[in-house]
C-alpha positions, 0 to 999 in steps of 0.5 A: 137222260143226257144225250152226249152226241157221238163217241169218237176217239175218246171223246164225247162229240157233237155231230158237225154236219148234222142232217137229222135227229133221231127221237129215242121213245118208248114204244110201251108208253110213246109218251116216254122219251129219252132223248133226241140224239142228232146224227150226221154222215160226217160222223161215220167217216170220222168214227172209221178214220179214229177207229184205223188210227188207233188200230196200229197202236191196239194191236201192238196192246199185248194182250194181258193190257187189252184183258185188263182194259176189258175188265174195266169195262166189265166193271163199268158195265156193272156199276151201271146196271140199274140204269142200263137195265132200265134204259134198255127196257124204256127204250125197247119195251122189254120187261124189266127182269128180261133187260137186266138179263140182258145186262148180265149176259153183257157182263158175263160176256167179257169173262167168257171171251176172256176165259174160254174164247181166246183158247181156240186162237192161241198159237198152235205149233204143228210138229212135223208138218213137213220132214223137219218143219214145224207149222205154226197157226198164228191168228193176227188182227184184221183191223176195223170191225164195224158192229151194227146193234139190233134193236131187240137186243141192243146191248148184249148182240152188239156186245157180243162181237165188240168184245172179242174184236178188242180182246184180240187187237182189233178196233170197232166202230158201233152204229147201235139200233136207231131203235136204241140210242141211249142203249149205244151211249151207255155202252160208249161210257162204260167203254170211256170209263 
């Protein structure tokens, strides 16, 4: 596995800064390491300021562009599932067959935000709200989202709200698990892809 430092505006970056490392191993076999992956608070601070410079620009994205985007994640995400499957149960001690579930829930997720979980915002006009007055309910982009990846699941609950934040215009910043690093860094390659 190659650590490829921290995913920010589109690049693969080398923490500046650096205060500390973080030695992703097995906890099934402590003997099975994937890699050491620095980290550093500067990185925080530059992923959230990237994440509110693009959010202007990914809101404006109409939405049939930001739907195509995802699919390509989708599509990264499958092409990469024997490795994410294996990474996510060396790197968290799950059972094989549990993390390539867990892969393929990742991967439905995108079809089922896509499909089904748009309806419940689209635009909704209200006729006669008041005498001659259409309402309408509008849901609009708040901004940065920031998810916090657990590490019992690292990919499909981190996924999970990354998903539906960008389908509808926002941006996000992911902090995975200190549990699961890799898991972070392969879902960022796919989101590159």
């Amino acid at each position: 596995f190659e650590v490829k430092g921290d995913y920010i505006a589109g690049e693969f970056l080398d923490p500046r800064d650096k205060v500390g490392e973080i030695k992703s191993v097995s906890p099934a076999d402590f003997s099975d390491e994937l890699g050491n992956f620095a980290y550093s608070y500067r990185s925080v601070d530059e992923s959230v300021l990237a994440a509110r410079l693009a959010f202007d620009a990914w809101r404006k994205t109409p939405f049939a562009k930001r739907a195509e985007l995802l699919v390509k994640y989708r599509d990264a995400l499958s092409a990469m599932e024997p490795l994410l499957s294996e990474v996510i149960a060396r790197e968290v001690g799950k059972p094989l067959w549990e993390a390539k579930q867990e892969v393929a829930t990742m991967i439905n997720k995108v079809d089922v935000t896509l499909n089904d979980g748009m309806k419940p915002v689209q635009t909704q006009k209200i006729p006669n709200i008041l005498e001659n007055t259409i309402g309408v309910c509008e849901h609009r982009p708040h901004g940065v989202f920031v998810v916090i990846g657990p590490f019992n699941f690292p990919g499909h609950l981190a996924n999970g709200h990354i998903v539906p934040a960008l389908a509808l215009g926002n941006t996000v910043v992911c902090k995975p698990s200190e549990k699961s690093p890799a898991v972070g860094q392969l879902m960022a390659e796919a989101i590159h892809k």
